[in-house]
C-alpha positions, 0 to 999 in steps of 0.5 A: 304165647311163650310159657316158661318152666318155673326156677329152680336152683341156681336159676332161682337165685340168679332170677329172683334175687336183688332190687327190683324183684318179685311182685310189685306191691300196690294198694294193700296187693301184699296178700296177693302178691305174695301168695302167687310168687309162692303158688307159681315162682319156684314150682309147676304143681299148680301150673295146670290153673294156666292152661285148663280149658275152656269153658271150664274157667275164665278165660280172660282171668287165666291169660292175665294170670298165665302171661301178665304175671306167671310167665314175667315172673319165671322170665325176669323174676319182676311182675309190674303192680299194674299186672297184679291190679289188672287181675284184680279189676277182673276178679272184682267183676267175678267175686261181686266185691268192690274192694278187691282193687284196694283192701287187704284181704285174707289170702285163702278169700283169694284162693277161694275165689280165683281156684273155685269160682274162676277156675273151676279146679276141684278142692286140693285138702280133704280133711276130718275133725273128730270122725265127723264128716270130711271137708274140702277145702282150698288151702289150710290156716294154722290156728293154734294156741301161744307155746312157750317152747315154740320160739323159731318154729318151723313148718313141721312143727306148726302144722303138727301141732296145729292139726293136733290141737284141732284134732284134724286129720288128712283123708288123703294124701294131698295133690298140693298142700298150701299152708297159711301161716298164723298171721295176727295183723300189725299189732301182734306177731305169734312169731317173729320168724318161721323157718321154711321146712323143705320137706314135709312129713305128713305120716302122723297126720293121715287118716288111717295110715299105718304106722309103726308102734314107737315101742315094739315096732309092729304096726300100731294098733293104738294112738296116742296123742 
């Protein structure tokens, strides 16, 4: 089958915007939908998930995957409900969960199934907690604390303070760093918005990267927090 690139620029925008775009939602899919245009619309970081050989993954999941939702949505900007619910009837059999085909899940429950499980990808994040023993892990959540300062946030800020206040550091620069925003359900909203950060700069949340001092400008020696 035909694989496309995915869009950038003037692509993207002619592509994906208007009625009848992105990834059809269906039966608390949301979770799904919108974590596979973010994985796939606009970039080709993970594009390796689609084409990983075989029998190191599934198969079956990984075509539905590459031709039933990747190469609709970077050909024509729309993917059908019902390609989405196919992929769901697949990872119900291989994730031994039921509701998969009609709850709302957490979307790093979905991450963790279909990169681990189904596609055998090794983890992307390598972090540490307070000189304690690295974990691996598939994406990372933001959990923080209400800040009354922080009113419109942006990606920076977010995952700064976040890893401040769970004194977290990075192990190693990231192959691919996917972010979950704080998310409270129905009743409560941390933010109204969140401004996407277009870049983002991970110097101060490495794990013994050197740095400049702030005050003289050799390499620091100390951190503060």
């Amino acid at each position: 089958p035909e694989s496309f690139p995915p869009l950038r620029n003037e692509a993207a925008v002619r592509v994906l915007r208007g009625r009848m775009k992105g990834i059809q939602g269906h039966c608390n899919s949301c979770y799904m939908d919108a974590a596979l245009f973010s994985l796939f619309s606009c970039t080709s970081v993970l594009d390796s998930m689609l084409f990983m050989p075989f029998p190191l993954c599934d198969r079956n999941v990984q075509g539905i995957l590459r031709d039933e939702i990747v190469n609709p949505l970077r050909r024509s900007g729309f993917v059908r409900a019902s390609s989405v619910m196919h992929l769901r009837e697949q990872l119900t059999d291989k994730g031994q969960c039921s509701s998969f085909t009609n709850a709302e899940k957490d979307p790093e429950e979905f991450l963790n199934l279909i990169m681990q499980q189904v596609l055998g990808i090794e983890p992307l994040l390598k972090l540490q907690s307070g000189g304690q023993k690295e974990q691996e892990c598939y994406c990372y959540q933001i959990f923080m604390d209400k800040q009354e300062d922080l009113v419109v946030p942006d990606v920076q800020q977010l995952v700064e303070r976040s890893f401040l206040s769970s004194d977290l550091k990075l192990v190693e620069i990231p192959s691919c760093f996917i972010i979950q925003m704080p998310r409270f359900g129905k009743e409560y909203k941390m933010f109204s918005k969140i401004i996407p950060s277009l870049e983002l700069d991970i110097t101060d949340l490495l794990l013994d990267s050197p740095r400049e001092c702030c005050l003289c400008g050799d390499v620091a020696t100390l951190e503060c927090s």
